[in-house]
Every structure is written in C-alpha cells, then in structure tokens.
C-alpha positions as CSV (number, residue, x, y, z in Angstrom):
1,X,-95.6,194.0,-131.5
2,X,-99.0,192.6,-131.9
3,X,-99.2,191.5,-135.7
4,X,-103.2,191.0,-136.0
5,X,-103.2,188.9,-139.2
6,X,-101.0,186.5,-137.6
7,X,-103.0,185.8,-134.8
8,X,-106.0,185.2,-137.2
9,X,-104.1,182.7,-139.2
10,X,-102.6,180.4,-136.2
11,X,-106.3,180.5,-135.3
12,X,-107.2,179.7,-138.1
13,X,-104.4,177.0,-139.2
14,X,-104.7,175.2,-135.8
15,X,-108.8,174.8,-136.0
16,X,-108.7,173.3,-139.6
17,X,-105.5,170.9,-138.6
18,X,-107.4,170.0,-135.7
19,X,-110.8,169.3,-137.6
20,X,-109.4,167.8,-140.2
21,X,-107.6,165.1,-137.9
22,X,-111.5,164.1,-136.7
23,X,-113.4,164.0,-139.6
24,X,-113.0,159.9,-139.4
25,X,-113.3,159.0,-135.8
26,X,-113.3,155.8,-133.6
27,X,-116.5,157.2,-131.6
28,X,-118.4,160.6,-132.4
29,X,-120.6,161.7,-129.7
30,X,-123.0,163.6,-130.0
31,X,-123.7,165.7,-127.0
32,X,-120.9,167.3,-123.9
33,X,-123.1,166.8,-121.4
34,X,-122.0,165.1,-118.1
35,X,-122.6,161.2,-119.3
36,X,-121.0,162.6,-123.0
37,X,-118.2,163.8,-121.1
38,X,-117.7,160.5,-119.1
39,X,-118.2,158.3,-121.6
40,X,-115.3,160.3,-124.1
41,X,-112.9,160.5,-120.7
42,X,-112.8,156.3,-120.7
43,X,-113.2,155.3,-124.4
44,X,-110.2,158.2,-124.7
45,X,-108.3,156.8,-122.0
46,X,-108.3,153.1,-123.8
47,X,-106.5,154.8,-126.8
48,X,-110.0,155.3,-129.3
49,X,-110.0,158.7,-131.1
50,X,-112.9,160.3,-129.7
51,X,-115.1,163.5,-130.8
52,X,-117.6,165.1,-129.2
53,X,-119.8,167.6,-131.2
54,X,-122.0,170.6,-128.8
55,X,-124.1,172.5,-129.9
56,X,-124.0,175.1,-127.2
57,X,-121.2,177.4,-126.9
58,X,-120.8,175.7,-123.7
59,X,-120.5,172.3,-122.4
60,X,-121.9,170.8,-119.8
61,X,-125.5,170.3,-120.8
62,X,-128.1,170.5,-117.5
63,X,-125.2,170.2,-114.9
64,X,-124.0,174.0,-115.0
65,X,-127.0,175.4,-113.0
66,X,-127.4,172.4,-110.2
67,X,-131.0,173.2,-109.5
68,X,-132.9,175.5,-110.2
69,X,-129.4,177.6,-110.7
70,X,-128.0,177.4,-107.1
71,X,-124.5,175.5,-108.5
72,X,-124.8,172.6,-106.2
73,X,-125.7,168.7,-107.9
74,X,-126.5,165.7,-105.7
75,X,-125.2,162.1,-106.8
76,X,-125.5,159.3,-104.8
77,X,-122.7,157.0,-103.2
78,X,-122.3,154.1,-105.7
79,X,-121.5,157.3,-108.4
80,X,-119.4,159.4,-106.8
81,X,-116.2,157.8,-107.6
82,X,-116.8,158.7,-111.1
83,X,-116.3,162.7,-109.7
84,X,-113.3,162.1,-107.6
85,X,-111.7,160.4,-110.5
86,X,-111.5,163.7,-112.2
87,X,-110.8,165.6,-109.1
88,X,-114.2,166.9,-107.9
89,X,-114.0,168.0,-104.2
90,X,-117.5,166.6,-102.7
91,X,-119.0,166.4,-99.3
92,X,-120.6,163.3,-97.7
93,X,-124.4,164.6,-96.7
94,X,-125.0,161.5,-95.1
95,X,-127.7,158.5,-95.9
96,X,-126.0,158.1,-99.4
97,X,-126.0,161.4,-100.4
98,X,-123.0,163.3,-101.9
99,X,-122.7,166.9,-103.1
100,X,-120.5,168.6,-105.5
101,X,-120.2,172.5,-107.0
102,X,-122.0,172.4,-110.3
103,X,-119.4,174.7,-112.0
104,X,-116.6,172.7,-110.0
105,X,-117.9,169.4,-111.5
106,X,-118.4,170.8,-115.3
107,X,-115.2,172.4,-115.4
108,X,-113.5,168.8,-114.2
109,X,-115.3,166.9,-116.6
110,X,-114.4,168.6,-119.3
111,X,-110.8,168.5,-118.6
112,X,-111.0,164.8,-117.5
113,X,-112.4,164.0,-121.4
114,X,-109.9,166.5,-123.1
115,X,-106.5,165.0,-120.6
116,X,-107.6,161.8,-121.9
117,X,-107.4,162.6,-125.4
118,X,-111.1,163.5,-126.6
119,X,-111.7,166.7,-128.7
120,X,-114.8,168.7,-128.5
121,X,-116.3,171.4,-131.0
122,X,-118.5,173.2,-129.4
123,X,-121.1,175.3,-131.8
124,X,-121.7,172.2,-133.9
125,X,-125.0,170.8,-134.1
126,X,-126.0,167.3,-135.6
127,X,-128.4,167.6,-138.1
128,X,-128.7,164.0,-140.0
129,X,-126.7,160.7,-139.6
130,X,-124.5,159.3,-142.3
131,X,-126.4,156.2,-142.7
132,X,-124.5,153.3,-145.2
133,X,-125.6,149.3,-145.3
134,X,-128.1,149.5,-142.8
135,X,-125.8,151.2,-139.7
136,X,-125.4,155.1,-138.5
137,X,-121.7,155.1,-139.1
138,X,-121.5,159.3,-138.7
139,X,-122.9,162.6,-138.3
140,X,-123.9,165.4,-140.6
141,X,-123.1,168.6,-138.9
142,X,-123.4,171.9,-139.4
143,X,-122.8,175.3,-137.9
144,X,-125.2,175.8,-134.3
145,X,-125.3,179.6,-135.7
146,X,-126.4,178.6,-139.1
147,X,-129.3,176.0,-137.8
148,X,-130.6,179.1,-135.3
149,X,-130.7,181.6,-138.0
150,X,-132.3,179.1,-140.2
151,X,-130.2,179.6,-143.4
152,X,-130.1,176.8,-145.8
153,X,-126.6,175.9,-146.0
154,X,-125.0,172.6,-146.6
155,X,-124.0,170.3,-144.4
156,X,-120.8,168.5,-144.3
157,X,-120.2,165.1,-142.5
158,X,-117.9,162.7,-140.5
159,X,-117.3,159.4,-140.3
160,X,-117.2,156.8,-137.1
161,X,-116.9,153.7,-135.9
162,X,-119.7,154.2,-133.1
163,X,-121.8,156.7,-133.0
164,X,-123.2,157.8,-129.2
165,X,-126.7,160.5,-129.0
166,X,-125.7,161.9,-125.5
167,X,-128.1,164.7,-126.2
168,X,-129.8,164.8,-123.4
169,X,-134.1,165.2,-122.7
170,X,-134.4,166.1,-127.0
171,X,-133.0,163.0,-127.9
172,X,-131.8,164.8,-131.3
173,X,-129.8,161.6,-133.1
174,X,-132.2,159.1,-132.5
175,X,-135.5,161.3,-133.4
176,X,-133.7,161.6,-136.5
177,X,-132.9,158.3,-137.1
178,X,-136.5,157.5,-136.1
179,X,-137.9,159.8,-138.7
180,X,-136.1,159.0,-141.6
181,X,-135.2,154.8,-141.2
182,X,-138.7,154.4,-139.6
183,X,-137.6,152.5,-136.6
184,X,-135.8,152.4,-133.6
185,X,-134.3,149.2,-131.8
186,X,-136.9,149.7,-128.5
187,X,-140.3,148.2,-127.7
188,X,-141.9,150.4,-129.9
189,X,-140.0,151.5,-132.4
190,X,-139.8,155.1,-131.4
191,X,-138.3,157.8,-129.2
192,X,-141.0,156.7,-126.6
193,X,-140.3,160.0,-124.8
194,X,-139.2,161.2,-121.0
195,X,-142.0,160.5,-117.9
196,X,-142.4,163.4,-115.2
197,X,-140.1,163.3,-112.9
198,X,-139.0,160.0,-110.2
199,X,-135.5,160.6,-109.3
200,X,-135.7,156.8,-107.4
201,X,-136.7,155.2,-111.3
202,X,-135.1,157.4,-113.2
203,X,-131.6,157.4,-111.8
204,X,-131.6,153.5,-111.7
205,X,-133.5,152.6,-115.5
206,X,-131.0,155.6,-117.2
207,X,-128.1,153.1,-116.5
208,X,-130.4,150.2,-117.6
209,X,-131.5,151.7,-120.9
210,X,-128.2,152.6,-122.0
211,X,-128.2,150.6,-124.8
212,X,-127.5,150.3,-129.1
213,X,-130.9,151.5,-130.3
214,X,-130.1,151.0,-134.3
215,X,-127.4,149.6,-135.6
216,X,-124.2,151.7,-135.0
217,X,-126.0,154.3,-132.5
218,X,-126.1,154.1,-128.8
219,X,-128.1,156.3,-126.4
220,X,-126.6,157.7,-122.8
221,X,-127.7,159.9,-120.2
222,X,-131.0,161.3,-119.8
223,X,-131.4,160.6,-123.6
224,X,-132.0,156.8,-122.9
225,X,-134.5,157.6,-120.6
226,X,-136.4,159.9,-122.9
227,X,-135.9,157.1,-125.7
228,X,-137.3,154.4,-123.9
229,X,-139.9,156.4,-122.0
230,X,-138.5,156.1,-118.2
231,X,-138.4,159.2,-115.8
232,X,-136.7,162.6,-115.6
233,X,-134.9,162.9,-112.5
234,X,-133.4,166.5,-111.8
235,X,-130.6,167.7,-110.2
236,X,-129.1,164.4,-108.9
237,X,-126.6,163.3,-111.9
238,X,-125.3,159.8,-110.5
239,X,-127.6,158.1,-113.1
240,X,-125.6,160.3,-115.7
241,X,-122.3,159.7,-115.0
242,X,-122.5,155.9,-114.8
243,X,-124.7,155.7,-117.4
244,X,-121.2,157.3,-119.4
245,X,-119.3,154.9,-118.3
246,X,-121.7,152.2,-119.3
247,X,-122.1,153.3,-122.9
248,X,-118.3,153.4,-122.9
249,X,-118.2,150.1,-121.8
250,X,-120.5,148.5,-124.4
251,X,-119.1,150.3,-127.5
252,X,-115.5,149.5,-126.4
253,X,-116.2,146.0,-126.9
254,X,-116.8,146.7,-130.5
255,X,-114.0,148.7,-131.4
C-alpha cells in the first residue's frame, strides 16, 4: 500500500538534506547550460564540491532545440572530445565538422556533471551576489516561481569559494555585480554586451574571454562573449564546451 504522506516526507527529507549539504560550496555556478555543465563535470571530477543553480525547470540552456528546433548541434573537431567523453554518439560531416542529437547531448551532459559529483537545483534563480571584502564569494537565490510571479519574498543565500555566471546571452551574475559594485574587471567596466552573429569569431574569442571579471566571479560560455562584447554564434557549441573546461581550469588553480 501506497502511504501518501510518506512519500511527501522522503521527498521532502531528502531535498532539505541535500540542500542543506550545498549551502557552502567549493564552486557555485550559476547557469546548467552546456559550458555550466562541462565546467561542474571536471571541477567535480578533481574532488571540489560543486553546485549548479538553474533557473529553468530544465537544463541545458540553448542546446535542447539544435537550431531553430531541429535537435541536431554542430561542433567542430578540436571540441568534440569533450562529447565523447560523456558518451555522445556523433558523426564526422567532414572538413572539421561534427554533429551530435541535441537531446542526446543534453541528456549526457547532465549525467556527466551529476556522475562526477556536482548537484544541480533546477527552479533557482540568482538574484544578488553575497559580496564580503571586496570578492563575490556566493549567491543570493530565490525561488524561479517566486521571481516570475513577482512576489516580494526574501531571499536566502550560499556561500562559495568561486563563483562561475554560466548564464548564457543575459549575463545575469555579472549585470548584477555591474550594477551594484559599479565595475567590472573588462576594458570598460561593463557587460559590454553580445555582437550579431560570426560563428568563425565567436566560437574562437568565447574560449579567450573566459576569464575572472571581479574578484571571485568568472564568466563561461556565451556569457563571456556577451560580457566582453564578442559575437553570438548559434547552433555550433564547440566554443561552449571548451570554454567549460577552460573556466574549470582557471578556478581549479585557486581552490
């Protein structure tokens, strides 16, 4: 027999226990999207505690619906190693080119980060940074429900050693930190904001610009691009997943 109230309580009991275990964290990204994923799969796999907060019921960000939402993604050669190392089945289209099933590759990604040890909460937006001597050392969160319906609720917050904006074109983290420090670590000081599309640039400068950009915070993915004013480029996701492993890279020498 069923017993109702029991399965609401081991819901229950295991999502607090859970929680509660990440509220201090070695790295909290913010963002599941493909170079969020990557990057919480190797810092994970080198023994940090890593937590990834999404906003969207789903993750995945941009790489669900391939293009234009026919569920195919294009990365190029020198990236796709970072597919098959989760297991994504792709096919050589010659001249460089590789291609992958869009669901296929989310659905691996996500299990690549969570084998390796990182927890996501999906339905949890970042609204504010926890900001002590001079360095983002967390995020203020609240519910993705509550932030859509608008209701003025409290926050709460967590703590973390690094904190990573892998939000994607919005560049959420860092137009907040922008806003209320006054300044960014770029050429300008600002979220310079994305270019129109150049797959060519875009997929080579969104490796380059993945960078700290205030003490404590480092940009990946298409959101260093949009911070440091380089070009969208589409449906090809190479850029993104190296650009994870890059930001891994850098904030692993810190921890």
């Amino acid at each position: 027999m069923i017993d109702d109230i029991k399965v609401t309580r081991k819901i229950v009991e295991r999502h607090f226990t859970e929680f509660t275990d990440r509220i201090e964290s070695d790295v909290a990204i913010a963002g599941a999207g493909p170079a969020g994923l990557v990057a919480a799969r190797y810092l994970a796999s080198r023994g940090h505690k890593v937590t990834i907060f999404e906003s969207k019921l789903s993750p995945g960000g941009g790489m669900w619906g391939g293009g234009m939402g026919y569920p195919v993604i294009v990365v190029q050669e020198e990236s796709v190693t970072e597919l098959h190392e989760v297991g994504v089945r792709t096919r050589d289209e010659g001249e460089g080119y590789y291609t992958a099933d869009s669901l296929e590759s989310v659905a691996k990604l996500v299990a690549g980060a969570l084998d390796a040890g990182a927890k996501i909460f999906n339905l949890v937006s970042v609204e504010d940074v926890l900001f002590e001597d001079g360095r983002v050392n967390g995020f203020v969160i609240n519910s993705s429900p509550i932030t859509i319906a608008g209701l003025h609720v409290d926050p709460i917050t967590v703590r973390a050693g690094a904190c990573i904006d892998a939000t994607g074109h919005d560049a959420d983290v860092c137009r907040i930190v922008e806003r209320k420090a006054g300044r960014l670590d770029t050429e300008t000081g600002k979220v310079a904001g994305e270019l129109s599309m150049c797959a060519d640039i875009g997929e080579r400068t969104v490796v380059e610009n993945t960078r700290e950009v205030f003490p404590g915070l480092w940009v990946t993915g298409m959101c260093a691009n949009a911070v440091m004013g380089s070009p969208r480029m589409g449906p090809i996701f190479g850029g993104m997943l190296l650009s994870g492993r890059r930001v891994a890279e850098l904030v692993g020498k810190i921890l």
